[in-house]
N, C-alpha and C positions, 0 to 999 in steps of 0.2 A: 324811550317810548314804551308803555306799559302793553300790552293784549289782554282785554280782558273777553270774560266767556261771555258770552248774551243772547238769547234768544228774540231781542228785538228784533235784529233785520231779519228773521222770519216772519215774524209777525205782520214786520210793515210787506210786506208782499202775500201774506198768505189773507191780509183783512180784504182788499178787491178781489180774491178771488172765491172767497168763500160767501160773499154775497151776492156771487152770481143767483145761484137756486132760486135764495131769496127774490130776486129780479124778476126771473122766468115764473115764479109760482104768484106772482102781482102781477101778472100783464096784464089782467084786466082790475084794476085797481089803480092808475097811474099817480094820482099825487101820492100814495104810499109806494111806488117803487122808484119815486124822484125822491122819497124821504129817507130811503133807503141808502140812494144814492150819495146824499150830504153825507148821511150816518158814517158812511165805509170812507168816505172823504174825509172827512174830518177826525175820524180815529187813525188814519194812516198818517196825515201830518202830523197829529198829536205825539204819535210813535217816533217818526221818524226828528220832532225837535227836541225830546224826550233827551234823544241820544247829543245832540248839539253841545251842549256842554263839557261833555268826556271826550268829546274830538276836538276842541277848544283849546281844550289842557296838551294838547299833545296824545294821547290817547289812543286807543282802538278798539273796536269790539269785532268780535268773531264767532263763526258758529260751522264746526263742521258737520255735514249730513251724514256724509257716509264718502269712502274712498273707493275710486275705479281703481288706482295703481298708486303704487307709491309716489308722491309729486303730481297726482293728478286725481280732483276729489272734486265733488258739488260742497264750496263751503262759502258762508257768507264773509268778506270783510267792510268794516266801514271807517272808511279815514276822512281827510277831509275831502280831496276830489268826489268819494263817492255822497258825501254827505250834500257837497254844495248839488249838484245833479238830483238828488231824493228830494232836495228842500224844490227848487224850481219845480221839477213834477209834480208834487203830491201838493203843491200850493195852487197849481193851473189846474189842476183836476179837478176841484174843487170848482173854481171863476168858471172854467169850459163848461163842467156840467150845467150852471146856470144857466150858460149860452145856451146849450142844447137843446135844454127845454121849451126854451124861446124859439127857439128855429124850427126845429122838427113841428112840436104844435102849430106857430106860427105856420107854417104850409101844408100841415095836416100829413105830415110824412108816412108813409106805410111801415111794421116793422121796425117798431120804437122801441121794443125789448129787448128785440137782437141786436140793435144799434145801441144801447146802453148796458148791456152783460158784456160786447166784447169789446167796448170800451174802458172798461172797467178789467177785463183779460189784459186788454194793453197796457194798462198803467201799472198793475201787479207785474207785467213783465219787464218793464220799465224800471222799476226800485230794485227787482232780482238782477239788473243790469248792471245798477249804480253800485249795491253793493255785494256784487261779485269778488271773491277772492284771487280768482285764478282765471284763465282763460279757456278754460272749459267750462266752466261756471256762467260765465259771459258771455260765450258763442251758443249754449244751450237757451239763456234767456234773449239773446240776438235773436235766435232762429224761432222762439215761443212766437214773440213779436210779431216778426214777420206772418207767420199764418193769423194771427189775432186782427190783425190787422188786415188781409183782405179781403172778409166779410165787408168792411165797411169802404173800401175803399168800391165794393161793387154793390152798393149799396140797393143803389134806383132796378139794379138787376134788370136794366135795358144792355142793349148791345153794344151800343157806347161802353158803356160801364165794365162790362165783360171784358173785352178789347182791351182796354185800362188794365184791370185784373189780371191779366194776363203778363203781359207788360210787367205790372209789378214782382208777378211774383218769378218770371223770368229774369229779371234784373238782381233782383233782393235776391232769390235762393240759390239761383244760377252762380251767382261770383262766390256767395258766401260758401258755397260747396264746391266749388270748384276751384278756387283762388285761397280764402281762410281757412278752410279745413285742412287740407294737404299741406297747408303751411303752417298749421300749428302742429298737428303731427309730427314732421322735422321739426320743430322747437324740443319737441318731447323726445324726440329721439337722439336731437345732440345732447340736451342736458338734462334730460331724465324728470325735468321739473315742469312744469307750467302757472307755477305761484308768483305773482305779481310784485316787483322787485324794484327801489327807487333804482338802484346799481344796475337795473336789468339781472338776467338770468345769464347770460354771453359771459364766458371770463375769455377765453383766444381760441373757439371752438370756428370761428367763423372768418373767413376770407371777409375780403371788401366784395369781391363778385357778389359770392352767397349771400351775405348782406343784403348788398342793394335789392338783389332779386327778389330775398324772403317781404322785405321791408316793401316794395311795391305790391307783393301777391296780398298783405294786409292790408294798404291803400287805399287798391282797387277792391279787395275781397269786401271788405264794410260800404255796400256802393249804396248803403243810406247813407252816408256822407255826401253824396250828389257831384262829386269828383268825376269831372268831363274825363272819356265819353261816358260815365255808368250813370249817366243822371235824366237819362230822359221818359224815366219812370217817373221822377216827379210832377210835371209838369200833364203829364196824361192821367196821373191821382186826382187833379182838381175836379173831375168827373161828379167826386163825391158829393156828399153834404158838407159846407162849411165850417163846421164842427169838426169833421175827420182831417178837413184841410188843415185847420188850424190842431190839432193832435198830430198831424204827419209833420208839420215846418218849426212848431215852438216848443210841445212838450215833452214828444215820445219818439217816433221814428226816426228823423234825419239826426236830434240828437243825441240817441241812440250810435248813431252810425258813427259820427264825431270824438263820441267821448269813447267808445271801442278804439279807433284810430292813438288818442291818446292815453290811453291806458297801454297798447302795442307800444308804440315810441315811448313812453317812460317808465314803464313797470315791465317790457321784455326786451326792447334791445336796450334801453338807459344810454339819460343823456351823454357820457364819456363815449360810447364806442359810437353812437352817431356825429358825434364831434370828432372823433378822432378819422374817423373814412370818410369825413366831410358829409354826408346823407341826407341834412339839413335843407343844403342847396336842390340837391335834388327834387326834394318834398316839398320848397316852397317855389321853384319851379313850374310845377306841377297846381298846388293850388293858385298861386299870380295867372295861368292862363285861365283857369275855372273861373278866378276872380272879374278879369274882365273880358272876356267872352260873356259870362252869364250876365255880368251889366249891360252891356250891347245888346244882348237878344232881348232882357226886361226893354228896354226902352223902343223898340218895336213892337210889343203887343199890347192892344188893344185892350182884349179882354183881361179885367181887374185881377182875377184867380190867377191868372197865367203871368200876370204880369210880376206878380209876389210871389210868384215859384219861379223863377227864374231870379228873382232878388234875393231868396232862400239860397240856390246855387250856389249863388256869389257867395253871401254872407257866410255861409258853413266854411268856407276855404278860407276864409277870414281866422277859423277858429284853426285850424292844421294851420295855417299860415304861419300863427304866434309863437305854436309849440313846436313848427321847423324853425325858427328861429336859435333854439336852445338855450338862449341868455333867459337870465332871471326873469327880466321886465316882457321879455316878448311870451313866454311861458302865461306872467301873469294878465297880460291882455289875451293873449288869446283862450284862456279859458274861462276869463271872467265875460269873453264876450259871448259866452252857454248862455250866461244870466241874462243878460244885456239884452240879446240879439228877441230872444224867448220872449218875453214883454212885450218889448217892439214889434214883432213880427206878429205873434200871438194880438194885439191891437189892433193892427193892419187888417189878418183878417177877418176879425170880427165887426169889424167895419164894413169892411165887405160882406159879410153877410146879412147885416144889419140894414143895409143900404138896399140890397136884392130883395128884403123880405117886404122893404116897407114901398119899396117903389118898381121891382120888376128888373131894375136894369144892372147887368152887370158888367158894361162896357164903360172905357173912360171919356170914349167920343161921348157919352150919355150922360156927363157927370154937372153938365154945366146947371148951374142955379140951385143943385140942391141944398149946399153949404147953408144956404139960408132956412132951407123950410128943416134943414136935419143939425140943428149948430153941433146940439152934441156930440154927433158922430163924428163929423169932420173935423171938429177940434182936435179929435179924441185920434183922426187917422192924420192930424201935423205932428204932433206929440209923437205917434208911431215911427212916422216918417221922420224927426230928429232923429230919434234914437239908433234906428241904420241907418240913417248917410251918418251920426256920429258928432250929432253940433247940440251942446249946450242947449240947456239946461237938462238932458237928456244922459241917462245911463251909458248910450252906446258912445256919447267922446270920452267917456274915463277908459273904455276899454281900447279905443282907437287910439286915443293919445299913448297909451301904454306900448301899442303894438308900433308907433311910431320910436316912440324911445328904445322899444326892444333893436330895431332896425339897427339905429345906430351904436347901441350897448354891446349889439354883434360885428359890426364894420359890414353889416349887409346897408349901408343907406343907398342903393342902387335901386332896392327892392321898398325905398321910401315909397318912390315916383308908382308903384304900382299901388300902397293905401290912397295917396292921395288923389292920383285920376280917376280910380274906380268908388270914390268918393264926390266927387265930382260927375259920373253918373250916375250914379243912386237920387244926389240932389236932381238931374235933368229930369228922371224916370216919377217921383215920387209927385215934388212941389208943383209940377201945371195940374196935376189933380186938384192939389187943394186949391191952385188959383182957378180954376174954372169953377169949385164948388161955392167957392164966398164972391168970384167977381164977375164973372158969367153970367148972362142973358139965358136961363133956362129955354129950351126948345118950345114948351108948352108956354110960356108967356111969347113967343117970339107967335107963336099960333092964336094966342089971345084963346087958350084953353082954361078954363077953369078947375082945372086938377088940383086935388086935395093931397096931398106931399104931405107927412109928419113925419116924427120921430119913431120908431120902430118902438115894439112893445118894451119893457122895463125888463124884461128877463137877457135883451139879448143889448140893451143901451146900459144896465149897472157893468155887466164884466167888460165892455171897453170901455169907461170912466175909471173901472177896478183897477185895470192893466196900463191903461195910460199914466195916471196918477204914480203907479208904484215904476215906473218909469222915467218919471222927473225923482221922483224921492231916492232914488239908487244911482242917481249923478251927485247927489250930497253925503248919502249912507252906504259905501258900498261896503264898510271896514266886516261886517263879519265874514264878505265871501272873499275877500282880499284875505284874510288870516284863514280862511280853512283852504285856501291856494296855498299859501305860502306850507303849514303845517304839515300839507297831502305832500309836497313835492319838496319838503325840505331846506328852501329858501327865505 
C-alpha cells in the first residue's frame, strides 16, 4: 500500500467552508446563495471522487498540517473507510440542499442564511471526520460538528427548541468530554501515538480490565451514535426543521458518531486484541439491547419525526453491531449498512417533510388516504421503508443478509435471533403507514370535506424520488462500496 502526499482532503473540507462569507454576503439575494450552495456541493463531491480511483488501487492520500507532539498531529488520511463515508456525505449534501430549499421557502422559514452557512459548517466538518488520520484529528472535527450543529438543531428559537438545544449539546459535549477525551489521553499516554492503525496501536500495554473500560468510555463518549442511555438527544432534535432532521439521522451527525466508534475498534484497539479478550461480545450486547428497545419504543409513537428517530437508534447499533462481530462478513455489513441505512432513512424523512409541508400533518393516526392524492411521496417512503427493515429490492437486505452471515461466520448465531426480531419490528413500525396511506378512508372524505391534498412542491418531491431510486440501484450495485470496505480494512 503506497502513501501518497495530497492536498485533496483539504480541499474537500475547506470548499463548504469557505463559502460560508459567500452565503452570509447574499442573504438578500437567495437564488444566488442557493447557487452558491450547488456551487460548494458539487465541487466537494467532484473533489472527493476525484480521489476514488487511487483508493481503488489500494492506495492512500495524506496531508499533514502541523504536529501537537510527536504521534499526535491534525493530518488528513484517506483510505477506503474514509472514502466510502466522504462519498455518502458530499453526495446527500447536495439532494438535502435541494430539499431545503423546498422546505424552508415552502413555510417561509425565518433565518435561511444561518440555516444554510452552518449547514454547510457541518458537512465541512463531516469530510474532516471521514478523512481524519488520527484521533485527534477526528475528535477535533467530532467536536466542530457538534457546536455546527446546534444552531440548527434550535432553529425555530422557541422554547421548545431551546430545551432541545440543550439537551443536545448536554449529551454530545458532555460524554465526548468527559468520556472521549480522558480516554484518548490514556491511549497517548500508554503508546505515545494516536495514528489510526488496521493492527490497532495496543501491542501488550493493556489488561483486559483496562480494555473493556477504555473500549466502553469510546462507546459511550461518541453518544451521536444514539447508544441507550446516551440517546435521548435524538429524539428531542426532531424540534428542528426537517432538513436538520434528515442532516442529524443520514448524513452527518449520528453518522459521524458511528463511524468514530469504528475507526476506535479498528484502527486503535484492532480487530486481534478485541478477539483475543473477547470485547466483541460485549459491544454487541450492548448494541442488540439499543437494537430492540429503540424498535419498541419506534412502534408506540405517534408522531412521524419521533417515530424515525427512534428507528434511527435502532439502525445505528445495527452498524456497531456488525463491526462487534469481528469476522470479515459481519465487518462488511455492518459498515456497508452507513450506505444503506443513509438513503433509506435520509427518504424516510424527506417524506416526512414533504408530507407536513403539503398537508399540515405530521402524525401517523393522520396518514390515512393521502397515499393517493401524494403517490409519489409514499411510494418513495415504501422504498425507504424496504431499505431498513432490509427486504429486497432495496440496499438495506444486502447489508442485513451480510450481517446475518457475519453472525454465523463468528459462531455468534444466538445474536441471529436479535437481526431478525428487531427486523420484524421495523416491518410492524413502518408498513401500516404505507397501508393506511394507499388503503385508507382519508378523514376528510369520511367528513365529505372537499380538501385539495397534492404533491408537495418539486424542490422537496425530486430528492425523495433521488434517494429512493439510488436505494433500489445499491441492492444491485453495491461493488464499489463493497471493495473500498474490503481495501480500508484489509479483507
Amino acid at each position: 500500500m503506497n502513501t501518497i502526499l495530497s492536498i485533496k482532503p483539504l480541499l474537500a473540507v475547506l470548499v463548504s467552508l469557505l463559502v460560508i462569507p459567500v452565503l452570509v454576503s447574499s442573504s438578500d439575494r437567495p437564488n444566488v446563495r442557493e447557487s452558491w450552495i450547488f456551487i460548494a456541493g458539487t465541487i466537494t463531491l467532484l473533489i472527493v471522487l476525484s480521489m476514488l480511483p487511487v483508493i481503488l488501487d489500494g492506495n492512500q492520500l495524506a496531508l499533514t498540517l502541523f504536529e501537537i507532539a510527536p504521534g499526535a498531529s491534525i493530518a488528513f488520511r484517506v483510505d477506503g473507510l474514509g472514502m466510502l463515508f466522504a462519498i455518502v456525505a458530499a453526495s446527500l449534501y447536495i439532494v438535502t440542499s435541494i430539499y431545503s430549499i423546498g422546505y424552508m421557502r415552502g413555510l417561509k422559514e425565518h433565518g435561511q442564511t444561518r440555516f444554510v452557512s452552518f449547514f454547510a459548517l457541518a458537512i465541512s466538518a463531516t469530510i474532516g471526520a471521514a478523512f481524519s488520520a488520527n484521533l485527534l484529528t477526528l475528535y477535533m472535527f467530532y467536536e466542530i460538528l457538534s457546536l455546527a450543529t446546534y444552531p440548527l438543531v434550535t432553529h425555530h428559537q422557541d422554547t421548545k427548541s431551546m430545551i432541545s438545544g440543550r439537551r443536545y449539546l448536554i449529551f454530545i459535549l458532555g460524554t465526548s468530554i468527559g468520556l472521549v477525551l480522558p480516554a484518548m489521553i490514556y491511549c497517548y499516554h500508554v503508546t505515545g501515538t494516536l495514528e489510526f492503525s488496521t493492527a490497532g496501536i495496543f501491542s501488550d500495554q493493556l489488561s483486559k480490565p483496562a480494555a473493556t473500560v477504555l473500549l466502553l468510555m469510546f462507546v459511550f463518549g461518541f453518544a451521536k451514535a444514539g447508544i441507550m442511555p446516551f440517546h435521548s438527544w435524538l429524539p428531542a432534535a426532531m424540534v428542528a426543521p426537517t432538513p436538520v432532521s434528515a442532516l442529524l439521522h443520514a448524513v452527518a451527525v449520528v453518522k459521524v458518531g458511528v463511524f468514530s466508534i469504528i475507526r476506535v475498534m479498528t484502527g486503535i484497539f484492532g480487530v486481534e486484541l478485541l478477539s483475543t479478550y473477547n470485547l466483541g461480545v460485549v459491544v454487541m450486547c450492548i448494541a442488540s439491547f439499543t437494537i430492540l428497545v429503540g424498535s419498541c419504543i419506534a412502534l408506540s409513537q405517534d408522531e412521524l419525526k419521533r417515530r424515525l428517530a427512534y428507528s434511527t437508534i435502532s439502525q445505528l447499533s445495527y452498524i456497531i453491531f456488525g463491526v462487534a462481530l469481528l469476522s470479515p462478513q459481519g465487518l462488511l455489513g455492518g459498515i456497508i449498512h452507513i450506505v444503506m441505512h443513509a438513503f433509506g432513512k435520509i427518504t424516510l424523512f424527506f417524506c416526512a417533510g414533504a408530507i407536513f409541508v403539503a398537508t399540515g400533518k405530521k402524525y401517523v393516526s393522520q396518514m390515512s388516504g393521502l397515499g393517493k392524492k401524494m403517490p409519489f411521496t409514499f411510494t418513495a417512503f415504501f422504498i425507504g421503508a424496504l431499505c431498513v427493515i432490509g427486504l429486497p429490492p432495496s440496499g438495506g437486505f444486502y447489508s442485513k443478509w451480510n450481517l446475518i452471515l457475519g453472525t454465523l461466520e463468528a459462531e455468534q448465531s444466538i445474536f441471529m435471533l436479535v437481526l431478525l426480531v428487531s427486523s420484524f419490528l421495523n416491518a410492524f413500525y413502518f408498513l401500516p403507514i404505507v397501508y393506511k396511506g394507499f388503503f385508507e378512508k382519508s378523514n376528510e372524505e369520511d367528513e365529505n370535506m372537499p380538501v385539495k391534498i397534492r404533491e408537495a412542491n418539486l424542490c422537496l418531491v425530486i430528492p425523495l424520488i433521488i434517494s429512493a431510486i439510488i436505494s433500489i440501484v445499491l441492492f444491485f450495485y453495491p461493488t464499489v462500496f463493497v471493495n473500498l470496505i474490503k481495501v480500508g480494512l484489509a479483507i
